[in-house]
C-alpha positions as MATLAB code, in Angstrom:
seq = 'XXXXXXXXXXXXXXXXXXXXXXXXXXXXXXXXXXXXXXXXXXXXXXXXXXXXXXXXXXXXXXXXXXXXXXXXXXXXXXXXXXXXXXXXXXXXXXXXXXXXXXXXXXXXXXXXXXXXXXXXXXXXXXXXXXXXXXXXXXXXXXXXXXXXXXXXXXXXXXXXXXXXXXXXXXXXXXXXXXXXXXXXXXXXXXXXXXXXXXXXXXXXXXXXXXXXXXXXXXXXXXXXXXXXXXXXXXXXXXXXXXXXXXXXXXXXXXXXXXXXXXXXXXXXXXXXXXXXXXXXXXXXXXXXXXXXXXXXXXXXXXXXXXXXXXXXXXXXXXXXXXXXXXXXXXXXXXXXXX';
ca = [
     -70.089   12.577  -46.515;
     -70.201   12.901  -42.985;
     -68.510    9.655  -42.198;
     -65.556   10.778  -44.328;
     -65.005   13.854  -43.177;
     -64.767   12.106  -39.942;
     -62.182    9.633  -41.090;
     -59.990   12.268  -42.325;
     -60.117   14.261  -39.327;
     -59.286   11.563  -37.474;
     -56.903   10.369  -40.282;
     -54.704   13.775  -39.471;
     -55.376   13.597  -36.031;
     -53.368   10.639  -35.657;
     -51.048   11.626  -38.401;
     -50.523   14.692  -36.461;
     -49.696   12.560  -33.030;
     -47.574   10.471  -34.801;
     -45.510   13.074  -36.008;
     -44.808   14.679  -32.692;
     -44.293   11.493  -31.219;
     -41.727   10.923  -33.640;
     -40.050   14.166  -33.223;
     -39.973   13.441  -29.606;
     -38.181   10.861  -29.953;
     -35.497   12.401  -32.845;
     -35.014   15.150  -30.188;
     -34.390   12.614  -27.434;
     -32.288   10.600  -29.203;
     -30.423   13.550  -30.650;
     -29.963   14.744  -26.730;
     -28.815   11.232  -25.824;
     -26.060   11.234  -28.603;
     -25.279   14.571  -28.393;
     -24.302   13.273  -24.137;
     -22.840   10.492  -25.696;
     -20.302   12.642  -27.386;
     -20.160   15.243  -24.673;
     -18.554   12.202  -22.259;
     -16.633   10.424  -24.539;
     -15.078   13.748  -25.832;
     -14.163   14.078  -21.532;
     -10.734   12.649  -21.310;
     -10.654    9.286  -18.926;
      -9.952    9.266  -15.436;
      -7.043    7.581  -14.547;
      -5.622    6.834  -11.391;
      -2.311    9.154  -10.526;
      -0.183    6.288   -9.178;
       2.196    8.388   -5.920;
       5.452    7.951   -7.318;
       8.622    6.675   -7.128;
       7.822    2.953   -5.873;
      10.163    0.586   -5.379;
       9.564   -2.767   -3.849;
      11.731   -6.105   -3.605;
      11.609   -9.676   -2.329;
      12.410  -10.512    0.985;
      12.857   -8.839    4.144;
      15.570   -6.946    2.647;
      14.842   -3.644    4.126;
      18.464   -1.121    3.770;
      18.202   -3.014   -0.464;
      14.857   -1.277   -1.020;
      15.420    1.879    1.172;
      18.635    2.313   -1.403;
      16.947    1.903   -4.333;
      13.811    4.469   -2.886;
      16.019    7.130   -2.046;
      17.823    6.661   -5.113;
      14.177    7.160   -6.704;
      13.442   10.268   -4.600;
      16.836   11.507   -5.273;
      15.421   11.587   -8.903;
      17.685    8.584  -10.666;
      16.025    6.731  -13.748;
      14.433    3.204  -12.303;
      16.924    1.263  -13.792;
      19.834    2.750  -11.654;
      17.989    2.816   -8.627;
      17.375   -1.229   -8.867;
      20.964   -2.133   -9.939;
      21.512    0.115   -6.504;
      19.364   -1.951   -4.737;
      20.319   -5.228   -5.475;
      24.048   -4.399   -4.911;
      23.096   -3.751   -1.081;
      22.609   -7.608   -0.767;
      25.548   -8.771   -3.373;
      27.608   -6.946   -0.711;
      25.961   -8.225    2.491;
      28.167  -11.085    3.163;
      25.465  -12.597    5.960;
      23.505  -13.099    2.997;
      24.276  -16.740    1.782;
      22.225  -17.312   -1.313;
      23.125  -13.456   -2.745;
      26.257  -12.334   -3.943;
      29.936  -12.124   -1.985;
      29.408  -14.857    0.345;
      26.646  -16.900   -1.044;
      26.817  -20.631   -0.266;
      28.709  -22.774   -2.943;
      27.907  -25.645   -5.460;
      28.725  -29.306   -4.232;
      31.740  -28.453   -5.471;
      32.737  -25.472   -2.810;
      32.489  -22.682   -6.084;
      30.267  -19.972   -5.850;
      28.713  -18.805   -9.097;
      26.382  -15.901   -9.473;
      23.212  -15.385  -11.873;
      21.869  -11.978  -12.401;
      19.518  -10.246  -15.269;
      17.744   -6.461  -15.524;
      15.173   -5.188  -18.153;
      14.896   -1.564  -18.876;
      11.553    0.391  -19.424;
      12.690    0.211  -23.139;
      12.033   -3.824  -23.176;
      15.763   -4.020  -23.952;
      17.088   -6.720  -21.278;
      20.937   -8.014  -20.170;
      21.626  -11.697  -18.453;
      24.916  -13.395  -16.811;
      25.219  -16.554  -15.430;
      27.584  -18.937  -13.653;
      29.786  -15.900  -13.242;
      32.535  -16.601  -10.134;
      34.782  -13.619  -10.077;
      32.558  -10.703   -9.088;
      29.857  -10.140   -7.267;
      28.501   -7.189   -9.357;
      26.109   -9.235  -11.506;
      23.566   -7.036  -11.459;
      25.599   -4.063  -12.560;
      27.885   -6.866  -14.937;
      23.770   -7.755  -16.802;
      23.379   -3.898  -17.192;
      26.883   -3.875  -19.396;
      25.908   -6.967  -21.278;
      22.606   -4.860  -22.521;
      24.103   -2.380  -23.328;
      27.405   -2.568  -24.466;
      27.112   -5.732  -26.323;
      25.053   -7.268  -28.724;
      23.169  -10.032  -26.567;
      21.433  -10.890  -23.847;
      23.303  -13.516  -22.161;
      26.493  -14.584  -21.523;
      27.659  -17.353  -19.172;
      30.709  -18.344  -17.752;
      34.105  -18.040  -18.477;
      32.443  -15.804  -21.127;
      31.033  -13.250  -19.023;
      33.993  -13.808  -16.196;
      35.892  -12.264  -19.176;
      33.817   -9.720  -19.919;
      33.568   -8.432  -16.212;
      37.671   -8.153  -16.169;
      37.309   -5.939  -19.692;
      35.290   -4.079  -18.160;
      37.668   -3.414  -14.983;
      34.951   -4.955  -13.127;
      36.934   -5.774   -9.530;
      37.869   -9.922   -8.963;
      37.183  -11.383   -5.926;
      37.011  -14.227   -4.242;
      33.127  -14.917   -3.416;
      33.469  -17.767   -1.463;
      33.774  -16.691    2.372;
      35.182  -17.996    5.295;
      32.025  -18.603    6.682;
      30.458  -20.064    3.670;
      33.513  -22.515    3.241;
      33.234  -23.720    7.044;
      29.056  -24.111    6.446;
      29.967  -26.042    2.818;
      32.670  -28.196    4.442;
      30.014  -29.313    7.296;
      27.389  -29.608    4.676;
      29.992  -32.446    3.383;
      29.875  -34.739    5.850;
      25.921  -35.362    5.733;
      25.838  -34.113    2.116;
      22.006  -34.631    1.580;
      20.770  -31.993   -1.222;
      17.312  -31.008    0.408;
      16.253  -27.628    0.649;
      14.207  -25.943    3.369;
      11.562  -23.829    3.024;
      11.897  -20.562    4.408;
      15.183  -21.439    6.098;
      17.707  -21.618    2.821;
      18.147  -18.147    3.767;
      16.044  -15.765    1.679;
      16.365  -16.597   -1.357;
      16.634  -14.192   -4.476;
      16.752  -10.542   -4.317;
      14.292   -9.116   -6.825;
      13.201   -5.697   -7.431;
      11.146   -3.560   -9.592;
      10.828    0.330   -9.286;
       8.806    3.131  -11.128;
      10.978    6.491  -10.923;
       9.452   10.032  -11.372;
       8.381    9.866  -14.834;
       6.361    6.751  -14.988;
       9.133    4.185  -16.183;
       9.469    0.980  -14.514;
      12.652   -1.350  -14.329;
      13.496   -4.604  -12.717;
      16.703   -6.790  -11.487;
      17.360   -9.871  -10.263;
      20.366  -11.323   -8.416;
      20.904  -14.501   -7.029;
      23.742  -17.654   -5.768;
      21.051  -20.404   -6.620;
      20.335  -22.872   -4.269;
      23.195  -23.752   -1.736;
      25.135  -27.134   -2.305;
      23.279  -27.339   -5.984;
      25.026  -29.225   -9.213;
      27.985  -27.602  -10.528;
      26.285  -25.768  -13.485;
      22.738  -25.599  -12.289;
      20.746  -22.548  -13.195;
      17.677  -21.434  -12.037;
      15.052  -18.821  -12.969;
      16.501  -15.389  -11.955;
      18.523  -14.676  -14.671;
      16.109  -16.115  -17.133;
      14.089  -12.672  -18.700;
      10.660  -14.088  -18.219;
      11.236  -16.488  -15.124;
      12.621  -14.704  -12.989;
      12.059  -10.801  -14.476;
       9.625   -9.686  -16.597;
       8.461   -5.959  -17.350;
       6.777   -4.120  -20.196;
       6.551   -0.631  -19.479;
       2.824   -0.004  -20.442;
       1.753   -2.934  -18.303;
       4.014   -3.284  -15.315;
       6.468   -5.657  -14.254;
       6.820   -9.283  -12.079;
       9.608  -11.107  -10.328;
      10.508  -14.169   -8.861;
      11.898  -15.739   -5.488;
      12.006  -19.515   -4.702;
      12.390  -23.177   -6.474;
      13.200  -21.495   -9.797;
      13.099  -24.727  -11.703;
       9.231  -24.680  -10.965;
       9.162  -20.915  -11.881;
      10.821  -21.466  -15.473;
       8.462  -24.235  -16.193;
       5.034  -21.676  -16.383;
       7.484  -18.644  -17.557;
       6.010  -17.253  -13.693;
       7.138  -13.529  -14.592;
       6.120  -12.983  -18.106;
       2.242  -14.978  -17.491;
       1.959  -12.693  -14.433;
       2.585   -9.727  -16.832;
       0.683  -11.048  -19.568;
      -2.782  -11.762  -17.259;
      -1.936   -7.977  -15.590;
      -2.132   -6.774  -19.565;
      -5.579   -8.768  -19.941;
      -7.465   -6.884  -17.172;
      -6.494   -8.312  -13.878;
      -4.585   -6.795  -10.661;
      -1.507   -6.968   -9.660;
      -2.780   -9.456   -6.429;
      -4.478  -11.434   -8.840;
      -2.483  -12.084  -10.933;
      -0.012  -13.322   -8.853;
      -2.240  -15.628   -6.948;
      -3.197  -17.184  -10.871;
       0.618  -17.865  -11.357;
       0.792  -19.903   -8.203;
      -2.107  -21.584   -8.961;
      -0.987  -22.604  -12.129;
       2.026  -24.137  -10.171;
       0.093  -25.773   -7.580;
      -2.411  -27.565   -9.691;
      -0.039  -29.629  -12.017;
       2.869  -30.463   -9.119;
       1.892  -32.105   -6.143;
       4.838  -31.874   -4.752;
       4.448  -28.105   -4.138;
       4.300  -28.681   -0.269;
       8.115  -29.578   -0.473;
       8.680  -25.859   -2.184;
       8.250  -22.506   -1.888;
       7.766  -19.899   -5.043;
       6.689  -16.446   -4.570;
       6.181  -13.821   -7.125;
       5.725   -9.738   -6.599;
       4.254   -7.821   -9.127;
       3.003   -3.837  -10.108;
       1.262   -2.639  -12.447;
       1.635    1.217  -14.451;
      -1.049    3.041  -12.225;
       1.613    1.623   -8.829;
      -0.606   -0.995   -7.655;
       1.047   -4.273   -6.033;
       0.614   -7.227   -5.415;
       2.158  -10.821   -3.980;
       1.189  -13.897   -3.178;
       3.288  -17.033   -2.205;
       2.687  -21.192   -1.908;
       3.771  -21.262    2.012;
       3.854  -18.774    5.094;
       6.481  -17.087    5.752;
       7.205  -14.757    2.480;
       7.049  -11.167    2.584;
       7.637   -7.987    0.680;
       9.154   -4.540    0.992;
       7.886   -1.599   -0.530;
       8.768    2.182   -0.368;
       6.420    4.634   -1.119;
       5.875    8.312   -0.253;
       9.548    8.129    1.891;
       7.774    5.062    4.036;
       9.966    1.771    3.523;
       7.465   -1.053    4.613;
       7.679   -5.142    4.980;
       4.695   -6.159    4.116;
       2.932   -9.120    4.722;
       2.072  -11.693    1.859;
      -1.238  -14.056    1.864;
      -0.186  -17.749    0.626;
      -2.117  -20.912   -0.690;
      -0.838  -23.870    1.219;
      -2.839  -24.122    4.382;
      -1.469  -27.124    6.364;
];
């Protein structure tokens, strides 16, 4: 008898621990879940990016100053690129932008421009030789007609519609510098030294929106007809307004082979920075042409939150970007190391 009293005591003894043990632990897990839901009903903390931003390739310091002020001024991104670019398709010491951009073998001077909208929506010309607003001419095409692209005589057409004015692009300068370029007419370019290259620009205005342009002349003394990324939406511009945007400057027949812009955006949209991505995108160059010592590509890039980022093959590239009223060239890191 007395042995089973003793078991039952001890029976509810341990019944008894058990029980409070396992309350103890309902009440702690109860306390964990209910701080569970306490933080994920706390909204996330984001960063607050210090807008506007604008920032462009090149050295092209009174293009992105334009385009900032333009910003602070309070004008939608997409006006304040178009305003940008048009500071270089002006500048007539600029030879491979706009009014004054060096010619095809041919002595014409054709133009290539394209801009996306934070909307996605997206306007192209090419080979266009009678004005140098391409930038502004791409914005019509988007939105005033019911492509993308149009090309030549096409969008020559289109620009006099339009009442866009006609000029003659090709410079007295340029035509002395094509004309000397004839009598050695070797077809190499030079890293660095081709002038600068593309003008490309991406801005986020006041309320969070980013746009992007791109304006070019192509390479100087190239094939009559030759096109190159920049007005190519994905080469040479590429934006999606929850993500951020990426442009293009350099060989652009090496930038439309790895769609440069739109993989820069896509790897931004799968977790990586701005930087980072753009040092992939050259990689991805680098690794299947080993002739990239004989080229230069670089791509600029941001992100929603205003992050940047660059990154070139050679010395030599850099960037502007305005931010906070401060219009800065900044220095870009690069892969080739000779």
């Amino acid at each position: 008898m007395m042995k089973r009293r003793k078991f039952i005591k001890n029976t509810a003894a341990g019944t008894l621990g058990a029980t409070i043990a396992m309350t103890a632990l309902a009440c702690a897990d109860e306390d964990t879940k209910a701080k569970n839901s306490t933080e994920e009903d706390k909204p996330m903390t984001k960063k607050v990016p210090k807008l506007p931003i604008a920032i462009c390739t090149w050295q092209f310091t009174e293009a992105n100053q334009v385009a900032g002020v333009a910003l602070d001024a309070g004008k939608a991104a997409l006006d304040a690129v178009i305003e940008g670019v048009s500071v270089e398709e002006q500048n007539l010491k600029n030879t491979t932008v706009g009014k004054g951009g060096a010619p095809d073998r041919e002595g014409n001077v054709t133009l290539d421009a394209c801009v996306m909208a934070p909307d996605g929506d997206c306007g192209a010309v090419l080979a266009v030789s009678n004005t140098s607003h391409v930038a502004a001419l791409a914005r019509k095409v988007m939105e005033e007609t019911p492509h993308v692209m149009l090309a030549g005589t096409g969008a020559e057409e289109f620009a006099t519609q339009l009442g866009f004015e006609t000029e003659n692009l090709l410079t007295t300068d340029s035509k002395k510098a094509w004309q000397e370029w004839l009598k050695s007419p070797e077809y190499k370019p030079i890293i660095n030294i081709e002038n600068h290259d593309t003008i490309g620009m991406l801005a986020i205005d006041t309320n969070g929106d980013i746009a992007g342009a791109c304006s070019t002349s192509g390479l100087s003394y190239k094939m009559k007809g030759r096109i190159g990324d920049s007005p190519i939406i994905g080469s040479g511009l590429f934006l999606d307004n929850e993500i951020g945007g990426a442009v293009a400057t350099g060989m652009g027949e090496e930038v439309v082979k790895t769609v440069g812009s739109f993989l820069i955006v896509e790897l931004m949209r799968n977790g990586m920075s701005p930087q980072a991505a753009c040092e992939e995108a050259i990689k991805r160059i680098v690794t299947k042409n080993d002739r990239y010592k004989d080229f230069q590509i670089a791509y600029i890039a941001m992100n929603k939150v205003g992050e940047t980022g660059a990154y070139c093959i050679h010395e030599g590239f850099t960037m502007m970007k305005y931010q906070e009223k401060k219009n800065e060239n900044v220095a870009v890191a690069y892969y080739h190391k000779p």
